[in-house]
N, C-alpha and C positions, 0 to 999 in steps of 0.2 A: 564536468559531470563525474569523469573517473575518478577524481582528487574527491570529490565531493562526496564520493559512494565508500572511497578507503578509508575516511576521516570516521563515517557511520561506523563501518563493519569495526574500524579501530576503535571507537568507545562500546560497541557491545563486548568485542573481546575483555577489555579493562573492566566492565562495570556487566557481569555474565547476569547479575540479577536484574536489571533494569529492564522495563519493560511491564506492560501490562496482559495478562494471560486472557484470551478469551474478550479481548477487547469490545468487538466488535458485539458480543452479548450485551453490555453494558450499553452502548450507545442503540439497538432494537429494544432492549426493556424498559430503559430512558424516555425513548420515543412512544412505547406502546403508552408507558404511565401518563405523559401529557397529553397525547391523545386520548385517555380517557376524562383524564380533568377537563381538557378543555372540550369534552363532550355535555361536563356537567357544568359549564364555566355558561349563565347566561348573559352574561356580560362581554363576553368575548374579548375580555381584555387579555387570559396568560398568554394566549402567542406575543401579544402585545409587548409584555414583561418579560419576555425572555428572548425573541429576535435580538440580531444584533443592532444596536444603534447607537455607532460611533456621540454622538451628541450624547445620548443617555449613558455614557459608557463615561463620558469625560466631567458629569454633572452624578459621578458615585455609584451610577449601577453596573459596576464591574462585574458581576455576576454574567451577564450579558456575554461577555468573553468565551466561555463555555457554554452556555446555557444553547445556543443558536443551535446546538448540532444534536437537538433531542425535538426541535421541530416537526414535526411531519409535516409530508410535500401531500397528501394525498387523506383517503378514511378509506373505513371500512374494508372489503376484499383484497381491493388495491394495495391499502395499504399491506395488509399482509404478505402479501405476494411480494414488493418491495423491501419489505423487512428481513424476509425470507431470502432474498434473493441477495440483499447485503451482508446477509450475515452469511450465505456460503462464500462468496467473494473473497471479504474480510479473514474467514476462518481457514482458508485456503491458503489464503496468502501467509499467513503469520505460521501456516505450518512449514511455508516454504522458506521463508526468512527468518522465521526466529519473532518472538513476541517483542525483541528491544527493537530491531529495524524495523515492525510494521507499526509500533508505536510510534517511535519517532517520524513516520511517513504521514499517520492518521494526523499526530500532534504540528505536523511544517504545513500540512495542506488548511489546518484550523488557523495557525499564525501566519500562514500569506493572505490568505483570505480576510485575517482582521487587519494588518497590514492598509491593506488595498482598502479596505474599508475607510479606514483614517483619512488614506490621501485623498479618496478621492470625497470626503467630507471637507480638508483644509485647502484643496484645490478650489472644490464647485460651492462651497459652503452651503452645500446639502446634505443631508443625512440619511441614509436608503438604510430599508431594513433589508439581513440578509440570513441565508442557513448554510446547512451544509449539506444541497443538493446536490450542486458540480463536485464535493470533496466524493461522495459515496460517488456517484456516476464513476468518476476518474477509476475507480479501482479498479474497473471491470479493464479499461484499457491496459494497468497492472496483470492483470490472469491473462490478456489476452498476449501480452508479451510473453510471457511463462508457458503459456497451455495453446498458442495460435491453431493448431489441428486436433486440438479433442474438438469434438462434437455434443452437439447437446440437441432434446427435442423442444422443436418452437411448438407451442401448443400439444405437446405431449404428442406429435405426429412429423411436424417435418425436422431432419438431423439437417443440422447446419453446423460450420465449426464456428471456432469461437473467434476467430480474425474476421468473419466478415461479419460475426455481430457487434463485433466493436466498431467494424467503418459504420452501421449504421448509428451506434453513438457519437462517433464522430461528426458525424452529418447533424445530428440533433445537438451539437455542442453551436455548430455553426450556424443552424437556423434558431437556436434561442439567441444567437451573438445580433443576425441582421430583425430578427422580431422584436430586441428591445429597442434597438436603434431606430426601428420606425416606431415605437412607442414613448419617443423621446428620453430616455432612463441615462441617456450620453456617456459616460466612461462608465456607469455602473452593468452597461451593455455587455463590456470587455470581459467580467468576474467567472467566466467558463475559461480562459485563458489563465487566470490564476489558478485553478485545478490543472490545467493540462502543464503547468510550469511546474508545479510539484510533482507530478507525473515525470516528466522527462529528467527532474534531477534525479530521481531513483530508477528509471529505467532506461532513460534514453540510448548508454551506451550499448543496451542489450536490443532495441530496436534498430539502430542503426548497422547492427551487425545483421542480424535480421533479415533486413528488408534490401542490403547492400547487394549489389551483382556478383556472383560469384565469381568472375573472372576478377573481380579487384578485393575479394576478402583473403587475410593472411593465408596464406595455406598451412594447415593444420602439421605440426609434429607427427608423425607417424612412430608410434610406440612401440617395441616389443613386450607384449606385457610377460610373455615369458621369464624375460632377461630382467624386468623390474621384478617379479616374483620372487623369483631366485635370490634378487639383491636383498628383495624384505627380509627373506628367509634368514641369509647369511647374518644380516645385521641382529634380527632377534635371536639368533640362535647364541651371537658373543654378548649381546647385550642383557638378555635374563627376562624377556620380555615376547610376548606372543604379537599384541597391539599398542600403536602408541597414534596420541593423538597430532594432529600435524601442524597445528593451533596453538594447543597449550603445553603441548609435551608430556600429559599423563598418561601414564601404559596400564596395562590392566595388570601387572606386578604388583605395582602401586597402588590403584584403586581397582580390587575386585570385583565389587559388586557396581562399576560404572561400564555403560553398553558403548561399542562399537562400531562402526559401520564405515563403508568405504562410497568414496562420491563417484559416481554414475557422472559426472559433467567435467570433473577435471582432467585433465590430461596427464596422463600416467595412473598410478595404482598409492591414492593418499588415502587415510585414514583419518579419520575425527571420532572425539568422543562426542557425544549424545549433547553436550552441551552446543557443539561447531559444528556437526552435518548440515543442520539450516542456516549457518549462522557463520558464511567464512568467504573471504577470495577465493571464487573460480583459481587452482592452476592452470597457465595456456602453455606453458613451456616445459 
């Protein structure tokens, strides 16, 4: 997972454009538009036309590929409330990671899930339609790795954090797993497992520290930030420079009108420009 997470943050550094802004807008307007079509739809066919189904998928309606993940699970209030509630998730995240890593998160959790959809058409030589319910769910388990003790109000009254609302997603990952199994659906039961697989490659190493006992996690560097201050000082003061980013190497000599900021996570006193504050390897050392 750590190999898998340096290889990410290594094509966003390479490719700083990549990435979609505001992603998660896109796929709630998405959703809201076909929810209203298919309000006017009395045929009930466009859910029909746009689920995924590996069979219609391999018989030209490639469109299907994308299309699955502007589905709605729900109507009306509901739904809103859900849309709402993804697009804070989603907008959260991407300010924490940077728009290219939470794309690429959105875009692996869309292509294991059609993945999984394939096999288990060319295995059972059946075809199940699918969305991207378990993709959205999944995120929240994402925030909840990042943000485990903020709190939030259930019904605008009780503050709960945000780690035990995710075990109770968890719990609903696992009774949709044994509910479809009694409803006979057979590997297409497992498809909340395929979100939680995209989840753990972007987050796992940071759960597992987490959640680890503290008597067996690294024990942390203890810093002088004094003596690092100092050092910064010394260096900008020979070198003609106030800040410099720890990423790319631009100092604000260089580019003046590019912003600054020092990370709060890493270990020691590093600096990023505006481009790599969200968007860089934690220092541990």
């Amino acid at each position: 997972m750590r190999s898998f997470m340096k290889r990410v943050d290594l094509f966003c550094y390479k490719h700083p454009r990549f990435g979609i802004n505001n992603f998660m807008l896109y796929v709630v307007f998405g959703t809201l538009a076909v929810w209203l079509l298919g309000a006017m739809d009395t045929t009930n066919m466009l859910y029909y036309y746009l689920t995924f189904d590996a069979n219609a998928v391999l018989h030209g309606q490639v469109w299907r590929i994308i299309t699955f993940i502007f589905i709605p699970q729900s109507s009306g209030l509901w739904l809103l409330l859900f849309l709402y509630f993804y697009y804070f998730i989603g907008s959260t995240l991407e300010r924490e990671w940077g728009p290219g890593r939470f794309t690429i998160y959105y875009l692996m959790g869309m292509l294991l899930t059609v993945i999984y959809g394939f096999v288990t058409y060319f295995v059972t030589g059946r075809s199940y339609f699918m969305t991207s319910n378990y993709i959205n769910l999944s995120m929240f388990f994402a925030f909840a790795t990042l943000f485990p003790d903020n709190r939030v109000l259930v019904f605008y009254i009780i503050p709960i954090k945000i780690k035990w609302l995710a075990l109770a997603d968890a719990l609903y990952f696992v009774y949709a797993i044994f509910s479809d199994l009694g409803r006979g659906l057979g590997m297409m039961s497992f498809l909340p497992l395929v979100a939680i697989l995209n989840y753990f490659l972007f987050c796992g190493d940071d759960l597992f520290r987490g959640v680890m006992p503290r008597g067996r996690q690294r024990r942390a560097k203890t810093v002088n930030f004094q003596r690092e201050v100092r050092k910064i000082k010394y260096e900008q003061k020979h070198a003609g420079y106030t800040r410099k980013c720890a990423v790319c190497g631009r100092t604000d000599a260089d580019y003046p009108d590019l912003e600054f900021r020092y990370c709060s996570r890493c270990v020691g006193v590093h600096c990023f420009c505006q481009d790599h504050i969200n968007n860089h390897v934690h220092f541990t050392e």
